[in-house]
N, C-alpha and C positions, 0 to 999 in steps of 0.2 A: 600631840607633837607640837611645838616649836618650833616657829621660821624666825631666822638671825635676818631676813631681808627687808627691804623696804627702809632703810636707814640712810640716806644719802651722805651722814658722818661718818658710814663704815671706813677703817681703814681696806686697804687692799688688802691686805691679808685674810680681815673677815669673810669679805664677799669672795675668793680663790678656795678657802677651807670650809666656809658652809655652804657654799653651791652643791645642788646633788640636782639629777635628771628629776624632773614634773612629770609624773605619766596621769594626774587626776587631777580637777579643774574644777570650780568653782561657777556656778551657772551665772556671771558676770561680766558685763562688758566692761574692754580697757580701754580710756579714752586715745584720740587718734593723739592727741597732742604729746602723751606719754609715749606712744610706740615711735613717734618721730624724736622725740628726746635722747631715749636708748638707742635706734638705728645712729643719730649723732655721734652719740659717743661710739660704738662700735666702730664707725668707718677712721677714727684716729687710728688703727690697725697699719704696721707698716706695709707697704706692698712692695713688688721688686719693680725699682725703678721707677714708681711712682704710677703703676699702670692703673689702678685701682679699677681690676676691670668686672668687678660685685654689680648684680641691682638685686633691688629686694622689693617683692611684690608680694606686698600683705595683706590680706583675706581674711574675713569674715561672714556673719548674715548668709544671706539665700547663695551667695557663692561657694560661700566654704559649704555651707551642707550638700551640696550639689558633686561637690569634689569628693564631697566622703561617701556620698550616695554612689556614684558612678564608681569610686575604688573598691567599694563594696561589693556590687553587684556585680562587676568583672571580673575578682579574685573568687568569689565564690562560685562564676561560670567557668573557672579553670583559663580566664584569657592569660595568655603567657606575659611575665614579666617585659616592661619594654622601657625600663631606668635609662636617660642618656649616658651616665656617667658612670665609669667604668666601676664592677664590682670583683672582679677577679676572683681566683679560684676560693671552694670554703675555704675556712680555717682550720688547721691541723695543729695538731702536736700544745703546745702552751698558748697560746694564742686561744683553739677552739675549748682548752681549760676554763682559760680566763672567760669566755663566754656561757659556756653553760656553769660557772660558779655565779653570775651575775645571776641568768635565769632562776636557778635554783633559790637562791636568795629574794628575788620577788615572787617568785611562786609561793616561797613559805609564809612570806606579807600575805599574798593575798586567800593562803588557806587554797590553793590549787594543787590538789592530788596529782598525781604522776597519770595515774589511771583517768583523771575527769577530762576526757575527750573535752564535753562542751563547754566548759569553764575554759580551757587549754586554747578550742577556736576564738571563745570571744574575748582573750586575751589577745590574739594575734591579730584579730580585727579594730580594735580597738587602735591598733599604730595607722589602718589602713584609713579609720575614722580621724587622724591627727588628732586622740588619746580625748577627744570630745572635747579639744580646745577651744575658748571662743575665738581664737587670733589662729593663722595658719602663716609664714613668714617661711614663703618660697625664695630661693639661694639660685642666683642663674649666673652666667656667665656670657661674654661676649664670643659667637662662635669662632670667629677669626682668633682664637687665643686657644684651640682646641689643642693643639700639641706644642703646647706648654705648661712643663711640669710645674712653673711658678704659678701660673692662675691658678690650679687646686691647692696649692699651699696658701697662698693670698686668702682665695674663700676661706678656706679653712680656720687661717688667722681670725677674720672678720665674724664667723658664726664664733668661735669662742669667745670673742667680744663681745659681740650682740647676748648670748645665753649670761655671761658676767654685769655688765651693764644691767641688762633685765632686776638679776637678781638683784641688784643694787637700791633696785625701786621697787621692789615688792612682791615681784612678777617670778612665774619660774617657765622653765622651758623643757623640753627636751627636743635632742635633736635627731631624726628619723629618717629612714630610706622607704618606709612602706608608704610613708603620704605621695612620696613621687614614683614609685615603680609602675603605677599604670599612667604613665607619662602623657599620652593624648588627652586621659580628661584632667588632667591638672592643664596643662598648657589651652583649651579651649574654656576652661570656667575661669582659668586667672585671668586670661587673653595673654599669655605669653608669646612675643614673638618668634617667628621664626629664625633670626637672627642671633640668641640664646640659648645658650647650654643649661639643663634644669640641673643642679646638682643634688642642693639638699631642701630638705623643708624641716622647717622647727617650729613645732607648736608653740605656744604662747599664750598664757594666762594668768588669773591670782589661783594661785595655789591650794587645792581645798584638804584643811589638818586634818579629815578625817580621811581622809583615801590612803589606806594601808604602805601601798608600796612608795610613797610620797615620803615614809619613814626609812627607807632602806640606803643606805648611803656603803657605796662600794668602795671597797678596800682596793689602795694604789701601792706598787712595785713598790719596797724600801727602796732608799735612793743609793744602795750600794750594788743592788741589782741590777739598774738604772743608767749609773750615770761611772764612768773614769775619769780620774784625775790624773793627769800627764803632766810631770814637772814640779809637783809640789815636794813640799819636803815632808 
């Protein structure tokens, strides 16, 4: 497989249509001065009203293995989910289609049976490991912004920049709830204040061509499903 990234002449276009999620990593470090380049461009993201109320606390080394150590060990002692940021009911109806057509599509990447329990776990752990990234790039918020529906949009803006920018130098991402669901050891190995909402966390790395599912690029809504036009002729 072929990555279109790492091109700083791409047009926008290139880098929006060959972006795909990074779930496999390359056992190499990214320098700090590139992930502050990226986070740069990312925060040009508009916000409402200028609030711009993102920090991003990036991890690696004996930190980050400690966050995956700890999310490890406590998902598999049944400790209960404790995500700050709201996850609201499953998915139902087209919505929970659209999710298990993704799965199924990386299962068949990576040769996982329906039946292989253990293959099936250490698929699942692998998100809780941040997908063996060497970069982890926690998404926090200011709490006093807590019941405001613009600060999750704002973040949200800002991680699709940051994972776009990424790609633009070389780097892939994806973007994940399992790195932050056991929220205490993310916030004691990152040192995240208590004055912060942890939202999302997105891996980050150089992308390694041989990891199956690193091929699987998902299928988006036609845009007549999508989108109405009001007013046109």
């Amino acid at each position: 497989m072929s990555f279109e990234s790492g091109h700083p002449d791409q047009t926008y276009e290139q880098v929006v249509r060959g972006r795909r999620s990074i779930r496999g990593y390359l056992d190499k470090p990214v320098p700090r001065a590139l992930i502050e380049e990226v986070i740069s461009m990312a925060m040009r993201s508009p916000t409402s009203m200028n609030t711009q109320p993102w920090h991003f606390h990036v991890i690696t080394g004996e930190p980050l293995d400690r966050i995956r150590k700890g999310n490890t060990e406590n998902i598999l002692a049944g400790v209960p989910d404790s995500r700050e940021f709201r996850r609201g009911h499953a998915f139902e109806g087209v919505h929970r289609d659209r999710q298990v057509g993704c799965a199924v599509q990386l299962f068949e990447a990576m040769g996982i049976a329906r039946d292989d329990k253990e293959k099936r776990q250490d698929w699942v752990l692998r998100g809780f490991r941040q997908f063996d990234a060497p970069v982890c790039v926690i998404v926090t918020y200011d709490k006093e912004l807590s019941d405001s529906d613009d600060t999750a949009f704002d973040c949200g803006a800002v991680t699709t920049a940051l994972v776009n920018a990424a790609w633009s130098r070389g780097l892939g991402c994806v973007i994940n709830s399992q790195g932050i669901m056991q929220s205490p050891v993310v916030r004691e190995h990152a040192g995240i204040p208590d004055d912060q909402v942890i939202m999302k966390a997105v891996a980050l790395g150089w992308p390694d061509p041989d990891f199956p599912a690193n091929s699987v690029y998902i299928t988006r809504r036609p845009i007549e499903d999508a989108a109405r036009f009001v007013g046109f002729d």
